[in-house]
C-alpha positions as CSV (number, residue, x, y, z in Angstrom):
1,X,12.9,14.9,-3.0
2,X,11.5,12.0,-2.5
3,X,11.2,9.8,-6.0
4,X,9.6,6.5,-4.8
5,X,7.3,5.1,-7.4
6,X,3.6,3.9,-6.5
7,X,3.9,-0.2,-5.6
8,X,1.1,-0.9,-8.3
9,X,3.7,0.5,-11.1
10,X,6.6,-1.4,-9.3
11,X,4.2,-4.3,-9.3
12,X,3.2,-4.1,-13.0
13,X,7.1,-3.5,-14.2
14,X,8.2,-6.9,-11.7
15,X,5.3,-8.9,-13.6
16,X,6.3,-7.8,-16.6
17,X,10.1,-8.5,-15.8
18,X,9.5,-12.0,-13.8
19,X,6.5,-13.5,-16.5
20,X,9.6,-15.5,-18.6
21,X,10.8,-17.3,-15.6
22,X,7.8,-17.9,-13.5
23,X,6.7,-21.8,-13.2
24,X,3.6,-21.7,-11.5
25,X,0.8,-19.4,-14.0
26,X,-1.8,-20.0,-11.3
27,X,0.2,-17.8,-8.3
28,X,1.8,-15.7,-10.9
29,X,-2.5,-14.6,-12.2
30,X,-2.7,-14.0,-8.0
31,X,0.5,-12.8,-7.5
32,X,0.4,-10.1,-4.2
33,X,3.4,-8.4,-2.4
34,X,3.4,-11.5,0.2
35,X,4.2,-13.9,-2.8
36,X,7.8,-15.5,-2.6
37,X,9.6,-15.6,-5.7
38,X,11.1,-18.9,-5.3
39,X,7.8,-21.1,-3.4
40,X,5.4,-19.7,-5.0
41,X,6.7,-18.8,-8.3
42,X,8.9,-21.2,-8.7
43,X,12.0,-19.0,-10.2
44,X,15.2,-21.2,-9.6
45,X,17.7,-19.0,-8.0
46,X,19.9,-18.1,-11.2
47,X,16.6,-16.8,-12.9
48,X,16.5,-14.4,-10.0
49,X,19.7,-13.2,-10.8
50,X,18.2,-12.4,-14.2
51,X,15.3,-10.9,-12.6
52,X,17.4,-8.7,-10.5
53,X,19.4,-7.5,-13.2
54,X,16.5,-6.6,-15.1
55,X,15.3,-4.7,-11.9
56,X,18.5,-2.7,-11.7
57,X,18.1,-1.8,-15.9
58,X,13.8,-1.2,-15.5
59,X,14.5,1.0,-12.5
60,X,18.1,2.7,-13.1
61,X,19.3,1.4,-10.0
62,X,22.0,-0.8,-8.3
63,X,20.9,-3.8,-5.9
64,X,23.8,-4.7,-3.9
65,X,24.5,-8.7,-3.5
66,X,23.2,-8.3,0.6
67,X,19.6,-6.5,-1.0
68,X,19.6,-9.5,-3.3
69,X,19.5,-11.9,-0.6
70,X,16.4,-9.6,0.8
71,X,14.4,-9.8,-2.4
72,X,12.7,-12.7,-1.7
73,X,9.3,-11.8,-1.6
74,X,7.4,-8.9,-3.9
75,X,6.9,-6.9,-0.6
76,X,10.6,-6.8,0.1
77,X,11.6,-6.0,-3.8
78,X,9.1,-2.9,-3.5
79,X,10.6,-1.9,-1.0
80,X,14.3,-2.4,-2.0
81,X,13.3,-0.5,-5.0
82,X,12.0,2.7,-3.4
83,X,14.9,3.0,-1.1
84,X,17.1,3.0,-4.0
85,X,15.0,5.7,-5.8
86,X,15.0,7.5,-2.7
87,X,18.1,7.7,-2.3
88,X,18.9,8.7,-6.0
């Protein structure tokens, strides 16, 4: 059964999740799935921690450290995400 969300959802809940750490509001307002976490958000890397383990509670899902690495860019996160619910 496939259990993937819709990206505009995943979007909306990584906006919501990201929005305390973010340092740049102008590419945060503009934020698409080719926006990098880190150059264009300016999240430091152990904010992304945060942000991943607030991924793993939104979503009820586990993000293994190499799928971390890969979460980079919203693009990649969506689709991290959806494999995991996939494969629930």
């Amino acid at each position: 059964m496939d259990k993937t969300m819709d990206k505009n959802t995943i979007i909306e809940g990584l906006k919501e999740i990201a929005k305390p750490y973010i340092q740049d509001q102008e590419a945060f307002d503009n934020l698409t799935e080719d926006t990098n976490f880190v150059d264009d958000l300016k999240i430091n890397s152990a904010n992304l921690v945060d942000i991943i383990l607030d991924v793993e509670d939104k979503f009820d899902i586990v993000i293994e450290d190499k799928e971390m690495e890969d979460m980079m860019t919203v693009r990649s996160t969506i689709a991290i995400i959806n494999k995991k619910l996939d494969n629930k």
